[in-house]
N, C-alpha and C positions, 0 to 999 in steps of 0.2 A: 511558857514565854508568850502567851498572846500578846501582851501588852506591846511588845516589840513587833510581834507579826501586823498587829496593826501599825506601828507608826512606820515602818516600812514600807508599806503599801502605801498608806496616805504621801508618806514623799515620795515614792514610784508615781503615783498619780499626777501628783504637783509638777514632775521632770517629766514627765507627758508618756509615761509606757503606756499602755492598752491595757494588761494584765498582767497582776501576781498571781504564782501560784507554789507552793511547797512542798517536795518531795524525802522521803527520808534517804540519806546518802548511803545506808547498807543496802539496798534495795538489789535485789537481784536481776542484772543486766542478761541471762540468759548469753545462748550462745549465738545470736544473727549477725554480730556484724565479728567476730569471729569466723564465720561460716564464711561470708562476703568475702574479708580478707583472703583467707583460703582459697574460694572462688578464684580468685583476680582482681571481682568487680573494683579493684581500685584503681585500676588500669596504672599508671606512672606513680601514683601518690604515695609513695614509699615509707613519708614519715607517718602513715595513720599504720603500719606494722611497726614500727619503731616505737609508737607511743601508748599502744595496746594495752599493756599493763597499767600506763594512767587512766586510761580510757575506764577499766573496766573495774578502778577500786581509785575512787577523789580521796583515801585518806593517803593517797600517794604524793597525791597534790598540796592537800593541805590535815595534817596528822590533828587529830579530835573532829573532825567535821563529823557534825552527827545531821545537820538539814540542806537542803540543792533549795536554793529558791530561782526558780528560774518567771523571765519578766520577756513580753512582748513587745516590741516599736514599731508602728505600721512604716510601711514604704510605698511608692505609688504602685496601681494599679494598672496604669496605661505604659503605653512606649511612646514619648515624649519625641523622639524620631519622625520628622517628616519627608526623609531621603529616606535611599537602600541605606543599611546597615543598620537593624535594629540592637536596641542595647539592654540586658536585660537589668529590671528595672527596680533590683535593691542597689545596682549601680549606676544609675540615672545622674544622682546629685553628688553630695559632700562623702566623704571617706566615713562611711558609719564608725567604725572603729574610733576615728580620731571625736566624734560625734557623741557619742556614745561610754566613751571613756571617764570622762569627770563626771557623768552623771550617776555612775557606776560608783563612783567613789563619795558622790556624796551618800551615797545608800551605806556603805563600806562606814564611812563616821557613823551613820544614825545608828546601825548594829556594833559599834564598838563601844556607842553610850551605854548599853545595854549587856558589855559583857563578852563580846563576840569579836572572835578574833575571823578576818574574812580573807577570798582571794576571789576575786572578778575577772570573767571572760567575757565577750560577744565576740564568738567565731574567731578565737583567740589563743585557744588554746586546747589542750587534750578532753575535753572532756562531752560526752553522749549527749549534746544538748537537746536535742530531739526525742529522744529515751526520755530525760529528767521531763521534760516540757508535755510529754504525755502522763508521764508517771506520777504531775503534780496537776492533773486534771485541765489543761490550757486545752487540752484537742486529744488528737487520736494520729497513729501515725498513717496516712493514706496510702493508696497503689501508688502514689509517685516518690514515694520515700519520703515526704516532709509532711512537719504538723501539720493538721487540717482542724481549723477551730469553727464552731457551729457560727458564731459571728466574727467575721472577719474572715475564712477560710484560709490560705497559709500565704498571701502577701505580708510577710510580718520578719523582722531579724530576734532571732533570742538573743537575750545576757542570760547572765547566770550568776550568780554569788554561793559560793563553800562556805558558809556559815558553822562555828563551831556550837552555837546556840542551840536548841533543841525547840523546834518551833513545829505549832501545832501544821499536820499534815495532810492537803487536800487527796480527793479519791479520784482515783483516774476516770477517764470518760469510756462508754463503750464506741467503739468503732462504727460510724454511720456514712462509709461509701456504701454498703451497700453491694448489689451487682452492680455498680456503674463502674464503666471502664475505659471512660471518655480519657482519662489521660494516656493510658495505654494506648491506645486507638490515634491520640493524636501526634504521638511524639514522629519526630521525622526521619529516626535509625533502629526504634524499635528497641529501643535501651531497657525501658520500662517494663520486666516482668514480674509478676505475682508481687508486688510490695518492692520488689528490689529493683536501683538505678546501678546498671552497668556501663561505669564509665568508661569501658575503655569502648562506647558505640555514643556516650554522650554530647551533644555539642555546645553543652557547658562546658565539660571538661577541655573537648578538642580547640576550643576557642578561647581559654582561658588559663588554664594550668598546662596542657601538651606543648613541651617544647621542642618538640620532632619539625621537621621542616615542613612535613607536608605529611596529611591523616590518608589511608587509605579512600582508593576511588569513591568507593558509594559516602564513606563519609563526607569528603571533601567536595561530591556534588550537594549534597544536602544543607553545605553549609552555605551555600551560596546567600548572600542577606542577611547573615546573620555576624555583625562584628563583635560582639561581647556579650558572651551566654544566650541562654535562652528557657524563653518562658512558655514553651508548648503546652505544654503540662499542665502548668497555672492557668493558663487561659481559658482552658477550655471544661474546670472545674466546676461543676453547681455553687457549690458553696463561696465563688469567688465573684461570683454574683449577686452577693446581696452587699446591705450598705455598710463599710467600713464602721469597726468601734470606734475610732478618734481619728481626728484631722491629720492629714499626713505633715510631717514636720517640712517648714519649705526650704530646709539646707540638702533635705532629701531632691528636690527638684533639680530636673535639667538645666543648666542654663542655654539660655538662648541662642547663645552663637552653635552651642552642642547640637543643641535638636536642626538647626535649622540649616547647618552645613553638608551641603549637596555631595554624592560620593564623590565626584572627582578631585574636588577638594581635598577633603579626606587622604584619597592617593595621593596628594603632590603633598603633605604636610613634611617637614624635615623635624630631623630628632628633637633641635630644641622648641620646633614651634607645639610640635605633640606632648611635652612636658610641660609648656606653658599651657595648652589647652586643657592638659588632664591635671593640673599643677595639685587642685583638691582630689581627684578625685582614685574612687577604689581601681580605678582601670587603669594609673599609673603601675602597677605592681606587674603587671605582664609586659609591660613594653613598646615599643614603635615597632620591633622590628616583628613581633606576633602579630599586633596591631594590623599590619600593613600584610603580614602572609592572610591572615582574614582576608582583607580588601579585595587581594589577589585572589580570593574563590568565588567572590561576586560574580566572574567573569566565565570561570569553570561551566563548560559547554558539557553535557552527558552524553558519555560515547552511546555511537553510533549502532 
């Protein structure tokens, strides 16, 4: 089925993705994020053992799927934040998901002209997009847990399409961190080891998904300035240093009252004004009242 592999790609190009790339859906997922599970490292995330079994065979998801085409969407590089409270920055601008969804479906018709019956994710749903996204040659997975691609380095959101097509299949990349351990090195809880992100020391997770009232001490001083995720890791990567594949899309961007609203601000906001100010955005999904427990660790003084 090249002929489809190409016009698929040509429309991914045209709806502005970075990169296709194609992995076969039997591929064997080995046992890491199995082991993770096991581990803890999910810290609270209870429904990635719930979903494990889709996780780790897509004909669960969608029965004949024989190819994973998995697609890259850049997002900004900077933190668009000129106050404390930086944001991390594939949730800068517009709700990707909402973003990202019709575009996903136009690809969805262009492989059904062809035969193919599909199902579409971006961060969406059960399925290894990081795994497939290596597996179909886009990068390699790095010490900070996420793709790392030779151009672009890993500011980018996967999709993903279950295609039942049988479409030709690209070769994985070899792994080029290297000795570098700059992310390890710079995270600020020491989350990041040997390849694996342990969330329950993450202050992604703690500032985003934890719905406990208050993270342990050393976390909760570390999280001081940080209101939504955090980008330690990516910042301080090589490869996230050189110049983006394509233009960042600008629904991706801050808006202005966002970036330029001063902490205190911030603290006095009331419920409905924090839903009007997040009204687009991916950071409505946690809430004012997480929102505001963040705020509250700006202040978090380190014992004495």
């Amino acid at each position: 089925m090249k002929v489809a592999r190409q016009a698929v790609q040509y429309a991914a190009e045209q709806l502005g993705f970075s990169a296709l790339g194609v992995a076969p859906a039997g591929i064997d997922q080995g046992d890491a994020l199995e082991q993770w599970l096991n581990d803890g490292c999910h810290a609270g995330m209870h429904w990635l053992e719930r979903h494990l079994p889709l996780r780790q065979n897509p004909a669960l998801l969608l029965p004949g799927v024989r190819s994973v085409i998995m697609l890259t969407y850049e997002y900004p590089r900077k933190d668009a934040r000129r106050s404390t409270g930086s944001v991390a920055r594939y949730a800068q601008g517009e709700d990707y998901h909402k973003l990202l969804a019709p575009k996903l479906a136009d690809l969805d018709e262009t492989l059904q002209f062809y035969g193919g019956s599909q199902k579409c994710f971006s961060d969406s749903g059960p399925v290894s997009e990081r795994f497939f996204a290596a597996a179909a040659g886009l990068g390699w997975i790095g010490r900070n847990g996420l793709l790392v691609r030779p151009r672009g380095g890993s500011f980018c959101f996967l999709s993903c399409i279950l295609t039942t097509l049988q479409l030709p299949a690209d070769r994985p990349m070899h792994n080029h961190c290297g000795s570098c351990r700059r992310c390890e090195q710079a995270c600020p809880t020491h989350a990041l080891q040997n390849g694996r992100c342990d969330a329950r020391r993450c202050l992604a997770y703690w500032t985003i998904e934890s719905k406990q009232l208050s993270a342990p001490p050393d976390i909760q001083k570390a999280m001081r300035g940080y209101l939504y995720g955090c980008d330690a890791c990516q910042e301080v990567c090589p490869w996230n240093h050189l110049p983006p594949p394509h233009a960042v899309d600008s629904h991706l961007l801050m808006p202005a009252r966002m970036a330029a609203m001063p902490q205190d601000e911030l603290a006095g906001l009331r419920v409905n004004e924090w839903g009007h100010l997040l009204s687009s955005s991916p950071m409505q999904r946690t809430g004012s009242d997480h929102l505001q427990r963040n705020i509250r660790s700006f202040s978090v003084r380190p014992p004495s």
